[in-house]
N, C-alpha and C positions, 0 to 999 in steps of 0.2 A: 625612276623607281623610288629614288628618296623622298620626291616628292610627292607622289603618289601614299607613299606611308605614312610621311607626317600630314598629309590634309585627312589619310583615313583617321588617325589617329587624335587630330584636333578634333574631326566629330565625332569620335567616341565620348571625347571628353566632354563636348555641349552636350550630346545626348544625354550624358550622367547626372551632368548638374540641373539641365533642363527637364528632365523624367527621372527623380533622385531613386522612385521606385523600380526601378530596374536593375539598380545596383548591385554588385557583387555582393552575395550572401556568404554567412558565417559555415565552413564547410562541416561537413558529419563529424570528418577527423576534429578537426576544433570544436562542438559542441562534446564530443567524447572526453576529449582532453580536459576542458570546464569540469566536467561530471564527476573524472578522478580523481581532481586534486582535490573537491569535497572530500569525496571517499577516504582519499588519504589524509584529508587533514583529521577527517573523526577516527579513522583508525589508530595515529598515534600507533606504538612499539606493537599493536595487537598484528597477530596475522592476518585476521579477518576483522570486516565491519559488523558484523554480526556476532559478537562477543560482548565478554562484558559489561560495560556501562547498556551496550545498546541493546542487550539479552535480555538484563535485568528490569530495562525499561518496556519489556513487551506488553502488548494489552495498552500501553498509553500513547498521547500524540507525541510523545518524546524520541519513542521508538518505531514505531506502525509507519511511518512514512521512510522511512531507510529502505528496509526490504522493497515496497513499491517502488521507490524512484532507481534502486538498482535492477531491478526485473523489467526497467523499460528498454534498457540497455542490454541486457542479457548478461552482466555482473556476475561472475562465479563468485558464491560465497556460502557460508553454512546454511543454506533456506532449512534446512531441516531441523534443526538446531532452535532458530529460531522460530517455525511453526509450533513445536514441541515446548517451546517456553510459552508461546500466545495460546493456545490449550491449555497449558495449568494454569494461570493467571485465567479466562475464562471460568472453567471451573471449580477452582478455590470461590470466584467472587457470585458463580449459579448457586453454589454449596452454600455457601456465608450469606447471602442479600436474594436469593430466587431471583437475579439478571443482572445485569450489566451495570445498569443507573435506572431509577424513576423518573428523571427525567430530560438525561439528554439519550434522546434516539441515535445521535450521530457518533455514539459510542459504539454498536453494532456493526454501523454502516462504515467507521473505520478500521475496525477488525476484519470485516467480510473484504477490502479491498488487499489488506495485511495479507489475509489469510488466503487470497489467489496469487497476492504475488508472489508466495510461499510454495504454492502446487497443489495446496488443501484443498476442500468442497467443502464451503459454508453453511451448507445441507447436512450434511453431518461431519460438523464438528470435532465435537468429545463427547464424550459420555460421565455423566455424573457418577457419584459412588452408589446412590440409588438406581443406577442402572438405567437413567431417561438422557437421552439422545439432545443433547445441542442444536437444533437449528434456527443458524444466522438469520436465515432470511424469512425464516416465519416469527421469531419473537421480535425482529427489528423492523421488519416491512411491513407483511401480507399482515401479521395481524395485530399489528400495535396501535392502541387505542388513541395514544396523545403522541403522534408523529409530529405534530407540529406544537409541543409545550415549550418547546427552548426558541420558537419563532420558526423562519420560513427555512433557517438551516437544517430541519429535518426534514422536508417536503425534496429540500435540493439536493441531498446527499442522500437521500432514503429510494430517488429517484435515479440515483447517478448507480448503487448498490442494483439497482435491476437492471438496469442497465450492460449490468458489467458481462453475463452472460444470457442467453436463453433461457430462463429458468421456468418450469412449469406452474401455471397460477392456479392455487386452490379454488373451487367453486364458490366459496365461502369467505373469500379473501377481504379483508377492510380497505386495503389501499392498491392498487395497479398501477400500473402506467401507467394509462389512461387518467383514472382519477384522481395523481398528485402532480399530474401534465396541466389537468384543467382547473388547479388549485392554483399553481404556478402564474399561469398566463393570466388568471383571475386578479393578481396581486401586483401585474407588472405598472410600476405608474407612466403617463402622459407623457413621460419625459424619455422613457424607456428603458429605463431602469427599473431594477429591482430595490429595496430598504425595508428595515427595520425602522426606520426614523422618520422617512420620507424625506429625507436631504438625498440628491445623488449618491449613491453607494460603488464605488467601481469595483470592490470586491468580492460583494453579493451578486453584484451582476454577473461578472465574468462565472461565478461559477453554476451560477443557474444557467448559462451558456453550454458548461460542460454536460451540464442535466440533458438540458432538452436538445444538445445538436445530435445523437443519434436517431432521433425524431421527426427533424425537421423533413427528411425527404419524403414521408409520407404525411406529413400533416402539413396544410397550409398554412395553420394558423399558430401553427409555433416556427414555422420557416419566418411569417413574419414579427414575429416577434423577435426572433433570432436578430433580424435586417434593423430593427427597432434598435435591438439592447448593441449593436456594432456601433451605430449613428451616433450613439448615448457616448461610448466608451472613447469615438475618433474625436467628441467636440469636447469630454474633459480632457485628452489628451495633453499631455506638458511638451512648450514647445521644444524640449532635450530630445523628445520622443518618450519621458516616461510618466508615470502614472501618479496620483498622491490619493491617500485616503486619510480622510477627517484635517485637510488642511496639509498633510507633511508628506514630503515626496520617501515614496520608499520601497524595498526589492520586492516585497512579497506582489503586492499592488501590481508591478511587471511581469512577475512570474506566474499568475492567474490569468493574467490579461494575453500572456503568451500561450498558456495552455489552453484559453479556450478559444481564440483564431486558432492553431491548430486542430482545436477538434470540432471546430466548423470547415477544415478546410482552408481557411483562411490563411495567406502568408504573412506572418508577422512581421518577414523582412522587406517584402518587394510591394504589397497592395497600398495602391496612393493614399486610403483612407487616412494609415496611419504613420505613413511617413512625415516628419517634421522635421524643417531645416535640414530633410537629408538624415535625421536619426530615427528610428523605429525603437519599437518596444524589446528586440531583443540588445541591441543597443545601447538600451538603458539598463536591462537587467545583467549585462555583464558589465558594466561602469560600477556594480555593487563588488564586485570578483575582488578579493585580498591577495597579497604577497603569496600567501600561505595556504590558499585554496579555497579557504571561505569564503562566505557571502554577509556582507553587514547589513543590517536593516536599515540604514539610514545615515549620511553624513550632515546631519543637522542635529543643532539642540535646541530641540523643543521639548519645554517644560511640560506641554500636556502633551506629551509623547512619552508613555513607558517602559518602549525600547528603544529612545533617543540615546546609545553610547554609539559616537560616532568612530568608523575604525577598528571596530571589535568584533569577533564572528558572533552572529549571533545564530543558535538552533534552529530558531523559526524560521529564519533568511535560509538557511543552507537546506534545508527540507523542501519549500517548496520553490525553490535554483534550481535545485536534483529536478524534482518531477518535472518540472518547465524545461529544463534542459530533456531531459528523454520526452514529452513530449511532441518538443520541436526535431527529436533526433526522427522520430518515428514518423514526423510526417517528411522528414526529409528525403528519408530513404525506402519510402511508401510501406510502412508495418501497419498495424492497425494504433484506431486512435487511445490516449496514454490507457483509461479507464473501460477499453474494450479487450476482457477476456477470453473472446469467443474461441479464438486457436489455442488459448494455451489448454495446457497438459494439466489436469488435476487429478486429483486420488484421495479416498477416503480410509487408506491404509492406514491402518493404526488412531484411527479416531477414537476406538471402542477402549484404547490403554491407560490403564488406570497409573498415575504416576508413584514410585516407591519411594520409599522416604530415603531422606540421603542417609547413603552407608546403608542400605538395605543390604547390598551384595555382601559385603566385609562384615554386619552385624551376623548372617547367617552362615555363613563361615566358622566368624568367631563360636556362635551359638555349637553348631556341628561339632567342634572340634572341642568345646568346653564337655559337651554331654559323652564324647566319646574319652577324653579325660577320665573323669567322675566314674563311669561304666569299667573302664580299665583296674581302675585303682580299687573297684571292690571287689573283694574277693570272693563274694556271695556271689555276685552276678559276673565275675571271671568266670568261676567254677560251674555255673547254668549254663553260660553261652558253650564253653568248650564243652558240653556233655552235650546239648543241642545239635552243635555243629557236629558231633562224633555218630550222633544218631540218623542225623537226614543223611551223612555220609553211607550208613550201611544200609539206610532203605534205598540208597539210591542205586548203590552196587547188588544186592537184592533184587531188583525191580531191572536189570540189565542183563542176569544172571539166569533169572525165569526166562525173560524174551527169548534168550538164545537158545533157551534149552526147547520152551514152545518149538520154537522154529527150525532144530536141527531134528526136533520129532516129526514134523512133517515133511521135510523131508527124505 
């Protein structure tokens, strides 16, 4: 019997080292775990992550990616809170400037994913003080003129924003699926990548990956593009298993490249493409993982590198950890993919609420109790109110006095 278990047991172990992709993956519990100590390391003394610095930061990339990478997990925290911060920040900036930016589109298109992981409908939003209705996905999609002026990150993210649920296309629409799908595939080069530069890009790729993988199984021609932009991403692979962009190895690069095999489908830990030396990309992207729950951008000093502090949490690393971590949690444990809202639960309660100024409640109080002050103390109008109040008193008993009398006559 012993040795019956030690020969199965020696071929377990050639089989591992000989097929490295079949290896034992990182379990749900342990991506959960990863996801927390984020959590906990931005929360610091607050109760919630949704407070605070991270409140105040609503409406920007500083803030907008918290609420999403906790709502892949299903994170209790203030979503409400923080929906109702991303609404006034909206609308101060509809009020002050008539939209978001001139020219980056991908400001929309990261609110609209904010504002689902929130529970909101990006359809109706807020409501301005002139009483005109917010909608996300018509001033930033369906009908934006220069979707692509900050370059091909609006075509990708403006695609990923329809993506996110079913949403019904105007007859009159400028941009569809369809038509920032065949913009996309227009621009992917020979090599099968996506750039801005035309040098490989692995992090433009990957997320035009996220674009078009709900796509792929109806369309042929972006499935193979999809097979194209995987090919691209396994031959720049580092043989750690991770990722570099523009020359320097670093987290964010792994944690794009994780989200978008998961939302192809793809296993980031077990498929041979990108296994190396036996390490994969989520492998790499937890080798970023700090003492203290963080994610660092990079343990190199490169000079043309402007978030080379090696060691340090850095924002950018630990935002998209999060989403990379939920969603590998989500293909683990089969939920839908990270950027697919089609089950969740939205509402446009309270979109039409106009925000009051701080201390409205306490100013109208004070106000109430100042005029009733002032009205006491004079004697003039002491002396009207009490002869008022003494008068409706006797029309009232008057007017109670006839009824009964009416009524004891008839009978």
């Amino acid at each position: 019997m012993k040795k019956t278990i030690c020969a199965l047991t020696a071929l377990y172990l050639i089989f591992i080292f000989t097929f490295p992709c079949f290896a034992a993956t990182v379990t749900p519990q342990d991506i959960r775990a990863a996801a927390e100590g984020i959590i906990d390391y931005k929360k610091g003394e607050n109760e919630n992550l949704l407070s605070g610095d991270i409140l105040d930061a609503a409406g920007s990339t500083a803030g907008d990616w918290y609420p999403f990478g906790m709502s892949l997990f299903g994170f209790s925290d203030d979503y409400g809170a923080y929906l109702t911060a991303l609404r006034n920040n909206v609308r101060e900036r509809y009020e002050e400037d008539g939209s978001l930016s001139a020219d980056k589109a991908t400001e929309w298109h990261r609110v609209i994913i904010a504002c689902l992981a929130c529970g909101g409908d990006p359809q109706k939003f807020c409501v301005t003080k002139n009483g005109e209705t917010v909608d996300l996905l018509a001033d930033g999609v369906f009908f934006r003129k220069n979707l692509a002026r900050q370059g091909i990150n609006g075509y990708i993210w403006g695609l990923i924003a329809l993506n996110t649920r079913d949403y019904p296309v105007p007859a009159d629409a400028l941009n569809t699926k369809e038509s920032i799908l065949g913009e996309l595939l227009s621009r992917q080069l020979e090599n099968g990548c996506w750039s801005m530069t035309g040098a490989g890009d692995v992090d433009l790729t990957a997320m035009t990956l996220f674009a078009i993988s709900p796509l792929c199984e109806e369309n042929a021609e972006a499935a193979s593009a999809a097979q194209k932009a995987l090919s691209f991403l396994s031959e720049t692979q580092l043989e750690n298993g991770g990722f570099a962009q523009d020359g320097v190895e670093n987290c964010e690069s792994c944690a794009v490249v994780v989200t978008a095999l998961c939302s192809l489908g793809v296993d980031p830990e077990t498929d041979a493409r990108f296994v190396k030396n036996g390490k994969n990309p989520v492998d790499a992207l937890l080798s970023y993982r700090l003492e203290n729950g963080a994610f660092t951008h990079s343990f190199s000093l490169d000079e043309n590198d402007p978030y080379a502090v090696p060691n340090e949490a850095n924002d950018m690393s630990c935002q998209q950890a999060l989403y990379a971590l939920g969603a590998l949690y989500r293909y683990r444990t089969g939920a839908p993919a990270a950027f697919d809202f089609s089950e969740a639960k939205i509402s446009s309660e309270g979109y039409y609420d106009l925000p009051r100024e701080p201390g409205a409640v306490e100013n109208a109080a004070k106000n109430a109790g100042e005029k009733l002050g002032v009205f006491l103390s004079n004697p003039g109008k002491r002396s009207a109110a009490v002869s008022a109040c003494l008068a409706a008193a006797v029309i009232s008993l008057s007017a109670v006095f006839i009824s009964r009398r009416r009524k004891k006559k008839k009978q």
